[in-house]
C-alpha positions, 0 to 999 in steps of 0.5 A: 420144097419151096412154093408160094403156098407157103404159110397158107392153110392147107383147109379148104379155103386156106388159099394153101391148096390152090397155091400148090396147084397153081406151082404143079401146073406151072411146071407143065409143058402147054400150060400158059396160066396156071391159075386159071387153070387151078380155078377152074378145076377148082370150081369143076370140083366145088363149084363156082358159088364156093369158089367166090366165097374163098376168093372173097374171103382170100381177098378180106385176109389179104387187106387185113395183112397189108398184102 
């Protein structure tokens, strides 16, 4: 099965998990952002504090990789 969670960590963290969130709730009917909707179970079940930091430290690997 081939998603945009490819190559991403599957640790939390990793950017691997939200991915392949964001790619199952896509495929749902009613759905119109998936990624919103991943970030905020994701911030329901870690918290928003938690999140930023991933977020912040997803953005600091994209800059080192030129993404």
């Amino acid at each position: 099965m081939s998603g945009t969670y490819d190559g991403k960590s599957l640790k939390p963290g990793g950017g691997g998990r939200f991915a392949e969130l964001k790619d199952k709730l896509a495929h749902r009917p009613g759905v119109t952002n998936p990624a919103g909707l991943a970030a905020a179970i994701g911030r329901r079940i870690n918290g928003a504090e938690q999140m930023a930091k991933w977020s912040k430290a997803g953005e600091h690997r994209a800059e080192e990789h030129g993404k």
